[in-house]
Each structure stands twice: as structure tokens, then as C-alpha cells.
C-alpha positions in Angstrom: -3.2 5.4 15.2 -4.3 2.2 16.8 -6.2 1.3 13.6 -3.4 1.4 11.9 -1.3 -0.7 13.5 -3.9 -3.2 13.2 -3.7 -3.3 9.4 0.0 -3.1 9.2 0.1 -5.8 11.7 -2.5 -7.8 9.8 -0.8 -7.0 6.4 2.8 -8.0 7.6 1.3 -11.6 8.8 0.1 -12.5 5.8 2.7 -11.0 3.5 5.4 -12.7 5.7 3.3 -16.2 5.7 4.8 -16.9 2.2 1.4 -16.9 0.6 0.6 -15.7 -3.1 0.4 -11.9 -3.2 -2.9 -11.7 -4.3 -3.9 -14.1 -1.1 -1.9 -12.1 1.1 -3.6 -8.5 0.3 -7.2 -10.4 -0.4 -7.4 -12.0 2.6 -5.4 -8.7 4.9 -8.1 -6.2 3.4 -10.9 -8.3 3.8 -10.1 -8.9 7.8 -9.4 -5.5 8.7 -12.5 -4.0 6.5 -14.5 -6.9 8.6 -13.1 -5.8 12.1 -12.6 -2.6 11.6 -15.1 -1.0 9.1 -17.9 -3.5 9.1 -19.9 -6.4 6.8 -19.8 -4.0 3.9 -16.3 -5.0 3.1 -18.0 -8.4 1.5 -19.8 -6.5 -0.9 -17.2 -4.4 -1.7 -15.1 -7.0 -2.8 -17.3 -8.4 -5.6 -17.8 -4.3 -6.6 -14.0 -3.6 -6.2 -13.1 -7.2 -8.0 -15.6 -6.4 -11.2 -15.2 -2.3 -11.8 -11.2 -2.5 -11.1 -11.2 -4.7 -14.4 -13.9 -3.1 -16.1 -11.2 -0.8 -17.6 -10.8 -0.4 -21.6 -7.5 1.1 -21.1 -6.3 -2.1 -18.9 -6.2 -4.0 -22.6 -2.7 -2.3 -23.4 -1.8 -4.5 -20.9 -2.2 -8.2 -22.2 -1.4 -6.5 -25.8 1.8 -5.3 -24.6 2.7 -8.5 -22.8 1.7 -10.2 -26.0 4.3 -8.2 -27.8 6.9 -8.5 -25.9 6.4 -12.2 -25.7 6.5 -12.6 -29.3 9.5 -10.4 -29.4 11.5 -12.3 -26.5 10.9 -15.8 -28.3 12.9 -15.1 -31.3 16.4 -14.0 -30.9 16.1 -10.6 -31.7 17.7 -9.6 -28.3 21.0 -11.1 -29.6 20.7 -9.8 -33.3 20.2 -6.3 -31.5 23.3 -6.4 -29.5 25.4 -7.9 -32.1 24.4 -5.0 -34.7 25.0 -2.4 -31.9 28.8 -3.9 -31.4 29.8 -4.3 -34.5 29.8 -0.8 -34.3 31.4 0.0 -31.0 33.2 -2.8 -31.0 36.9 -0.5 -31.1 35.4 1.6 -28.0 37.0 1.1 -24.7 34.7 -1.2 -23.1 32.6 -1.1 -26.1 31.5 -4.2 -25.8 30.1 -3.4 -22.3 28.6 -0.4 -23.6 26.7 -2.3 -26.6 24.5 -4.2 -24.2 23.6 -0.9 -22.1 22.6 0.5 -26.0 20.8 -2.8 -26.8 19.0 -3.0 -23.5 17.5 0.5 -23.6 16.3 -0.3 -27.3 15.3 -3.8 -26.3 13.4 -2.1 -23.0 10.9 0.0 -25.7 10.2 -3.5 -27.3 9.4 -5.9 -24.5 8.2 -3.1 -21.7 9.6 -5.8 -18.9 12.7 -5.3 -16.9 13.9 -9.3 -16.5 12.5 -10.0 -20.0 15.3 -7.3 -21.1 17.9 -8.7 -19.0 17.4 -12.3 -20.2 16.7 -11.6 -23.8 20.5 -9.5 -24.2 22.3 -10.9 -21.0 22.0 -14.9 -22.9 24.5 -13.5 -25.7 25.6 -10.4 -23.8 27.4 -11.6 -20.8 29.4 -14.7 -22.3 30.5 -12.5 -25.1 31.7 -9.7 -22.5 33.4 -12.1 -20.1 35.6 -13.8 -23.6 36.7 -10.3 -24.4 37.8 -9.8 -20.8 35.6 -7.7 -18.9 35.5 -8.2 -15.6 32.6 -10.9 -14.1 31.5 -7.8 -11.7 30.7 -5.3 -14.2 29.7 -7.9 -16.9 26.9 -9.2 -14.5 26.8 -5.5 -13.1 25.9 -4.1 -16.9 22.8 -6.4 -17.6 21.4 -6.0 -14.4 21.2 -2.1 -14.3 20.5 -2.6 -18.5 17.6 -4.7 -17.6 16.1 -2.0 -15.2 15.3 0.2 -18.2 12.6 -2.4 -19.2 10.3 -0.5 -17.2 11.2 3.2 -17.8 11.7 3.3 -21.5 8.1 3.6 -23.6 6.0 1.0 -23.5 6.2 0.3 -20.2 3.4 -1.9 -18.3 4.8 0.4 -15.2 3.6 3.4 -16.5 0.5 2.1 -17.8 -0.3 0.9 -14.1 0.6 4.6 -12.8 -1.5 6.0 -15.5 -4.3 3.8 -14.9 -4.5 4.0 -11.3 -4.1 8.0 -11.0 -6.3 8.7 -14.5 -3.2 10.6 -16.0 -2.7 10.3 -19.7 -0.6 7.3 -20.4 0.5 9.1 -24.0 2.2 11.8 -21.5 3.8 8.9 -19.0 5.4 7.5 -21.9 6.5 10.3 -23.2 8.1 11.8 -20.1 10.2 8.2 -19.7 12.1 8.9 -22.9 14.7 11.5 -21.7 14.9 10.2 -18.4 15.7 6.8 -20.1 18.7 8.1 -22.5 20.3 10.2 -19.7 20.3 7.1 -17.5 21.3 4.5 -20.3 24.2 7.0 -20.9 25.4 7.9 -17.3 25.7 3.5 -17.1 27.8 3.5 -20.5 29.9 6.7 -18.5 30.3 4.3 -15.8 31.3 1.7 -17.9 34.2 3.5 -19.3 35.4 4.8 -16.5 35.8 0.8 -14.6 37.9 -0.2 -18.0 40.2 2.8 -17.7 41.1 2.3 -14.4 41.3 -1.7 -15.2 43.9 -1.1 -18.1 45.8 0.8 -15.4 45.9 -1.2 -13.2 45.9 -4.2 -15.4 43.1 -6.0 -14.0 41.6 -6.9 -17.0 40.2 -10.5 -17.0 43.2 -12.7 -18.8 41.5 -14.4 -21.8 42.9 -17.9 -23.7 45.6 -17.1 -25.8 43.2 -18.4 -29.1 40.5 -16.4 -27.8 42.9 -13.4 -27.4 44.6 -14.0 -30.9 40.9 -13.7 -32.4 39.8 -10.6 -30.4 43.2 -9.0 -31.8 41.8 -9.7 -35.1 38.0 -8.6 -34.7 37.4 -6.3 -37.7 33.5 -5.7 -39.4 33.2 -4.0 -42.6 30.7 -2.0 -43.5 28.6 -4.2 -44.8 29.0 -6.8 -42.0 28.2 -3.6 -39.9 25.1 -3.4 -41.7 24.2 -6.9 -41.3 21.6 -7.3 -39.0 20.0 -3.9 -39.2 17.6 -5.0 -41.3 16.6 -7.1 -38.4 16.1 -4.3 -35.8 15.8 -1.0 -37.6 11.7 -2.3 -38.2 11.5 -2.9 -34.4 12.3 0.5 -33.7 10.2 2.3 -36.2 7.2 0.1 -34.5 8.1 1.1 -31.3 7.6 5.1 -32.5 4.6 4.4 -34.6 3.1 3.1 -31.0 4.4 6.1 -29.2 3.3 8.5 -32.3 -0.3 7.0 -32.6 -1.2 7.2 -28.6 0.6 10.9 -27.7 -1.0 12.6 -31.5 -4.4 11.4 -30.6 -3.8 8.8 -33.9 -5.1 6.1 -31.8 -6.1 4.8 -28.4 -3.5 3.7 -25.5 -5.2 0.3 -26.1 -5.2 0.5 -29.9 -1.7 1.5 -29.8 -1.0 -1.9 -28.0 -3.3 -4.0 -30.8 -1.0 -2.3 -33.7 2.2 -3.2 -31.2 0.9 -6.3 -30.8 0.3 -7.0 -34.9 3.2 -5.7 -35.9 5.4 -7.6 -33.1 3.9 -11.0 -34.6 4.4 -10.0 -37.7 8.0 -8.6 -37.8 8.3 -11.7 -35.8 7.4 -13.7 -38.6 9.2 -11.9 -41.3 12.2 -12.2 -39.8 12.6 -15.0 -37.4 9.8 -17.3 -39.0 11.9 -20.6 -38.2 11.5 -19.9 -34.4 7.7 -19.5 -34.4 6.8 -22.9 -34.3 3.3 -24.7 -33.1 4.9 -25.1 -29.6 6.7 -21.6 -29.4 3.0 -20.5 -30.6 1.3 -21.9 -27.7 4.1 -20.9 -25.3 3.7 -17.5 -26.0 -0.1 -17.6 -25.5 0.5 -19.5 -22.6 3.1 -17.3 -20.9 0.9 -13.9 -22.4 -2.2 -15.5 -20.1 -0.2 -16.6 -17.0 1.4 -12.7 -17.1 -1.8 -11.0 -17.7 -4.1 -13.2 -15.0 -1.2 -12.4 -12.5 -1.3 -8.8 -13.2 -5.0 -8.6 -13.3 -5.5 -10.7 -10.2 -3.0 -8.9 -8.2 -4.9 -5.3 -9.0 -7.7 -6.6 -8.0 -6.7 -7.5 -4.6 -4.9 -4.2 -3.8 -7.4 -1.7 -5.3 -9.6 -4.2 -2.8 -7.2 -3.4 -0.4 -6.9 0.3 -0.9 -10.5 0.9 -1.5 -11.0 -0.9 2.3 -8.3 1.4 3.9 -9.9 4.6 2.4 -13.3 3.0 3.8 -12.1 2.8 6.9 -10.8 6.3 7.1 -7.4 5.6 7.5 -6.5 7.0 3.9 -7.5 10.4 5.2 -5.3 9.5 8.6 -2.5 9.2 7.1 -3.2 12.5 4.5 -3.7 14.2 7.5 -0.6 13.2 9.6 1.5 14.1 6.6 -0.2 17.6 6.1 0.3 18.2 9.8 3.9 17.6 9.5 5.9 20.7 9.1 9.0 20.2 6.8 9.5 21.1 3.3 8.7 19.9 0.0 11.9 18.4 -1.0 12.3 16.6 2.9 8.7 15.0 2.1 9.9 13.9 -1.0 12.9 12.3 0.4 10.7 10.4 3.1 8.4 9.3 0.3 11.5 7.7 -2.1 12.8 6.2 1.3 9.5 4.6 1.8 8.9 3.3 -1.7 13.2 2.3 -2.0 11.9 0.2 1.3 9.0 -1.2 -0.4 10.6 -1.8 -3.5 12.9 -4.5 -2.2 9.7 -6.7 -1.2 6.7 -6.3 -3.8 6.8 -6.0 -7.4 6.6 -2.0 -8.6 3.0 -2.5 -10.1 2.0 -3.8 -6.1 3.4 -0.6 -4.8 2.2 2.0 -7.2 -1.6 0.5 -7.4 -1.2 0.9 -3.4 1.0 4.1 -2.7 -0.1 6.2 -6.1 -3.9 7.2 -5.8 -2.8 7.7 -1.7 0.6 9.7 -2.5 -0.9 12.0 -5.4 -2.7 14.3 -3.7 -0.2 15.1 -1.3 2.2 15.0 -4.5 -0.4 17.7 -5.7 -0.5 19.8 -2.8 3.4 19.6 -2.6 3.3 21.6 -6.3 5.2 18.5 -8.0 3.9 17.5 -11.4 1.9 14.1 -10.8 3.4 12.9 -14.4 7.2 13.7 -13.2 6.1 12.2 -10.3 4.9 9.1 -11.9 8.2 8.4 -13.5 10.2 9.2 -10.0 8.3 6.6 -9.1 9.4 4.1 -12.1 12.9 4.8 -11.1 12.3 3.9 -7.8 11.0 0.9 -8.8 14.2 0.3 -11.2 15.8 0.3 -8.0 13.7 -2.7 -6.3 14.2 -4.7 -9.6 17.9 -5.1 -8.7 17.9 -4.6 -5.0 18.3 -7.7 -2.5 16.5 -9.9 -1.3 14.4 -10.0 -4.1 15.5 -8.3 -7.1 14.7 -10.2 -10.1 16.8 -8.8 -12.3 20.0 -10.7 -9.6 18.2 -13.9 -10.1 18.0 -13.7 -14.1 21.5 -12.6 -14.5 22.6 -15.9 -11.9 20.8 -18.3 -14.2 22.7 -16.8 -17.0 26.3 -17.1 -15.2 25.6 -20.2 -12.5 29.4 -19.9 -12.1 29.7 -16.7 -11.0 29.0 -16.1 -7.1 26.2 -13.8 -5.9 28.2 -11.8 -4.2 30.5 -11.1 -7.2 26.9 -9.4 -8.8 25.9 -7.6 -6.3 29.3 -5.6 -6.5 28.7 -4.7 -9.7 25.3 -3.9 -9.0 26.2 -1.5 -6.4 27.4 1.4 -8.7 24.2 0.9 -11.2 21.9 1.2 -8.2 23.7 4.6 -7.2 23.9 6.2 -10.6 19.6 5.5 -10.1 19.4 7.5 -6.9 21.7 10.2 -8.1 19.2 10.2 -10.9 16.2 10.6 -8.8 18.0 13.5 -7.4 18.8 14.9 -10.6 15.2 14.8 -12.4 13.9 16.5 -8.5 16.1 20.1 -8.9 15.4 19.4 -12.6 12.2 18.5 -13.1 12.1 19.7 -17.3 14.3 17.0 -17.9 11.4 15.1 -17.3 8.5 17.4 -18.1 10.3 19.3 -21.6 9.3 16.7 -24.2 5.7 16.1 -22.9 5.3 19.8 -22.6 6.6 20.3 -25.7 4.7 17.9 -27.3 1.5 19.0 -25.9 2.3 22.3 -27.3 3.2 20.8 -30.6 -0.6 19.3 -30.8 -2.3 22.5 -29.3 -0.9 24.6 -32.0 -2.1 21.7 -34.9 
């Protein structure tokens, strides 16, 4: 016990100084493997710092990044929501509901939850707050949207997961696909049911007279509807060639990424040449290497960290304390999403799940939940820190979008998207097979080939 108040004492300090992450957990892990464990903690750091990257599998990561860099540059975030609207456009709140639709699509293209809510909030929340939505759920929508970033398939989330537990990133991915559409649609739900009670009420934000003269006259024909499908339908089928390739045993998890990350440039340059330019070029490279060294050097510091706390015995302290503990599965499992809901207001979900997962599984294990349903409990948890205060990014990319609209303002219409999340979490627990029926049936699909 006293040991581990040390660490969390040590840890807090340095977290709480303000210092970079990977400082914070570095220099933490070093000081209490030093005082508490010994001088092999100095050795272990060089081992910890070259086998944690010596990882094929941790490739998918800079090739996803790549790709969704590429992708984010162009506007294909706006084409995607304006070919989704012109379709719902006569649906109750349809315009709301088109950047929920483009957001999860969007999510399986750039695997990042604020690259998803920048990308469609640019064009998404001007557009919704001309055809009167109201500023709370406008701002509301592309912060829950942008959550989906790092559920839907590819997700860099998942890959962490997989790569820190050894479970098959094919089945991770799979298993975030249902989860992902019954989630996108209980938001659109959500959405419908704030407009109806707005036109009751009549509460509905009061638009210019030219601006409402023009909405009365919004009409697409077919072929406008058609218009920029070209554009996104490609996209899509890229995204299921990735997921196809790494689940059928096609291809690698990190070949998969390379055939992403050609076919992201390359649909890139079909279709939005004019917007790859030599600057845009080296921006992307640039951004791709600032994203992947943060990543990288962050897991490197925690699996430092995590290795020293196993070292140290206090890994098997705290297994122990929580097999002593007599309560039920489903109360441990509501301790363990309070813990991680806590954590995921303060790190980044990659942080938490390279230092809760390898410690959580095999009490996950013993507990007789699935460690792949477990792994995308966890992503959902993690949806939740992306738009929870005080540092949800998702808040902070949606404020630069709208400067004139007061933080308070979003966090009211964050409120109800951050509840239909832990309602979910709830839901996928007493039913796990929404989770676990397409990567079981898949499985079974490739056993029988």
C-alpha cells in the first residue's frame, strides 16, 4: 500500500507540473523504479525504449496518420457532407443529421476524433446555424460526431489496444463497426427528437429573411444529388478494401495501412489535385512526423512506466486487491469505466489504454468478458474523455470553428451526446453480441473457407 502511494504521489507531481507527457511518465517511472525497485530501472529504460518500438505492427500507425492527413487536407470532409444533405436535406433536422452520417463515414477515413470534427464541423456548423438550428445542438452534433473518429475502423485507438494486449487488430476493427452505426444512429435519434420539441415550442433559431426566402426554395435534383458522389463513393470502397484485406488474411494490419495510405494520396490526387500543392505536400509530411514521433514517444514512456510498476510488484498488488475484493462482475466493471471516465478527462485514450490495458486484461479475463468487447468498451470510454472538460479536444476544435459562440453554450449540447455514450456502454455490457456478432461471424465465415 505504502508503495503505492509513493508512485501515485510521484506521478500526480509531475503530471500536474505542466510538463510534456512523455517527461512526466519518463521521469515518474524512472524515480520510483530508482527508489523503490533499484539501479535496474536504468537499464530497463534503454530495453523498454528500443523493444516497445521494435514492433512491425506499430507501422499501421504512421500509415494511418499519413492517410488521414492526406485525406483532411483536401476538402473532402465538406464534399462528404454536402453529398449526404442533398439527400436529407427535407428531413426534420436533416441537416443536423447529415453531419452525424458524414462524421461516422469521415471517422473510417481519417481514424482521429478532432481531425473528424474539424474536417466536417468547418462547413457543417455554419451551414446548420443559417438553416436555424439551434447554436447548442449545432456545436453539440460535431462534438459527439467527432467522437466516432476513434471507434469506427481504422482507428489508431484500436490499433493501440491491439498492440498493447496482442489481440488481432482485424477483430478490434471489426467489432467497432456495429457499435459505431448504433451510436451514429441513437445521435441522429437525438437529433430529431430536440427539433421536434423546438418546432413546438418555436424555438427555432430565427434566420435573415433572404436567408430564409432561399432555404424555402432549397430543391436538388437527382443529378445534383448525385453530384459529388463520385467524390466520396471511392473513399469508402478504400476504407472496406483496408478492412477486407486485414480481417481475410488478404494482407497485414501494416500492409493494410501502406494500400490505405496509396490509395488515400492517390484518390487525393484524382480528385482534389489543385489542393496538393508543394507546401500542402510538405505539411502533410510534416504534420504525419510531428503525430507519429508524439505517439511513439509517448508509448515509450508509459510501457517504461508500466514495465517499472510490474517490476516493482505493485502490478500484481493491485491484481491482487482486486481479486480479493468480493463483488460481482458487472460492479467491477462499473468501478473499472468509473476509473477510466476519470482518466479520460486528463490523458489522451492511447495514454490510458497503453497503461490500464495489459494491467486490466487479466482481470477482464478472469471476470469471463471477451478482451476484444472489452477493447472497444474501452474506445467508448475514451469517446467520452474526447468531449469531456477540462480537456476534451473535441470542445476546443468546435470553439475555434464558432469563436462567437460561448463555451458554456457547447457544453449544453455536449451534455446529451456524452449520455447517449454511457447508455451505450451499458447497452454493449447486457449485450455483449452487439459487439462480438460480426467478428464472430466473420471468423466463422474464414474457418469454413
Amino acid at each position: 500500500m505504502l508503495d503505492g502511494l509513493i508512485v501515485v504521489s510521484i506521478t500526480l507531481l509531475f503530471l500536474l507540473s505542466g510538463m510534456p507527457l512523455v517527461f512526466a511518465f519518463g521521469i515518474s517511472g524512472l524515480i520510483c523504479g530508482l527508489l523503490l525497485g533499484g539501479s535496474g530501472s536504468i537499464t530497463m529504460l534503454a530495453h523498454v525504449i528500443y523493444h516497445s518500438v521494435d514492433s512491425f505492427e506499430l507501422l499501421t500507425i504512421p500509415l494511418f496518420v499519413f492517410m488521414g492527413v492526406v485525406i483532411t487536407v483536401a476538402p473532402s470532409g465538406r464534399d462528404l457532407y454536402e453529398a449526404i444533405h442533398r439527400f436529407l436535406y427535407k428531413v426534420p433536422g436533416g441537416i443536423a443529421i447529415s453531419n452525424i452520417f458524414a462524421c461516422t463515414i469521415f471517422a473510417a477515413m481519417s481514424g482521429s476524433s478532432p481531425a473528424t470534427a474539424a474536417a466536417i464541423g468547418t462547413s457543417g456548423i455554419p451551414e446548420m446555424r443559417k438553416r436555424g438550428i439551434p447554436d447548442f445542438l449545432a456545436c453539440g452534433t460535431i462534438v459527439g460526431g467527432g467522437t466516432l473518429g476513434i471507434l469506427i475502423p481504422p482507428s489508431i485507438t484500436l490499433i493501440v489496444y491491439g498492440v498493447a494486449t496482442e489481440i488481432s487488430i482485424g477483430q478490434l476493427f471489426i467489432g467497432g463497426i456495429v457499435p459505431g452505426i448504433i451510436i451514429s444512429l441513437a445521435f441522429c435519434c437525438w437529433i430529431m427528437i430536440c427539433m421536434y420539441y423546438a418546432r413546438r415550442r418555436g424555438q427555432r433559431r430565427a434566420a435573415t429573411d433572404r436567408e430564409t426566402e432561399a432555404l424555402a426554395k432549397e430543391h436538388y435534383s437527382w443529378s445534383e444529388k448525385m453530384q459529388y458522389l463520385p467524390k466520396t463513393i471511392p473513399f469508402i470502397i478504400l476504407i472496406a478494401l483496408i478492412l477486407y484485406s486485414i480481417y481475410f488474411g488478404v494482407a497485414t494490419p501494416s500492409e493494410a495501412a501502406a494500400i490505405g495510405a496509396l490509395g488515400g494520396v492517390v484518390l487525393t490526387l484524382v480528385f482534389y489535385r489543385a489542393y496538393i500543392t508543394k507546401k500542402n505536400a510538405m505539411e502533410i509530411l510534416r504534420t504525419t512526423v510531428n503525430q507519429t514521433g508524439m505517439l511513439m514517444l509517448i508509448a515509450t514512456t508509459t510501457l517504461f512506466f508500466s514495465n517499472v510498476m510490474t517490476e516493482i510488484g505493485l502490478t500484481q498488488q493491485v491484481a491482487n486487491l482486486a481479486g480479493s475484493v468480493q463483488a460481482s462482475k458487472w460492479a467491477t466493471l462499473v468501478v473499472i469505466n468509473v476509473i477510466l471516465l476519470v482518466m479520460g478527462c486528463f490523458l489522451p485514450p492511447f495514454v490510458i489504454i497503453l497503461l490500464t490495458a495489459p494491467l486490466l486484461l487479466p482481470l477482464i479475463k478472469n471476470l469471463g468478458f471477451d478482451p476484444i468487447w472489452f477493447g472497444v468498451m474501452m474506445t467508448i470510454n475514451m469517446e467520452i474523455g474526447c468531449i469531456s472538460p477540462p480537456f476534451g479536444l473535441n470542445l476546443f476544435v468546435v470553439k475555434g470553428i464558432a469563436p462567437d459562440v460561448q463555451m458554456s453554450v457547447i457544453l449544453k449540447g455536449t451534455v446529451a451526446f456524452v449520455a447517449i455514450l454511457v447508455l451505450s456502454i451499458a447497452a454493449f455490457s447486457v449485450f455483449p453480441e452487439l459487439v462480438l456478432w460480426l467478428p464472430n461471424k466473420m471468423a466463422a465465415a474464414t474457418m469454413a473457407k
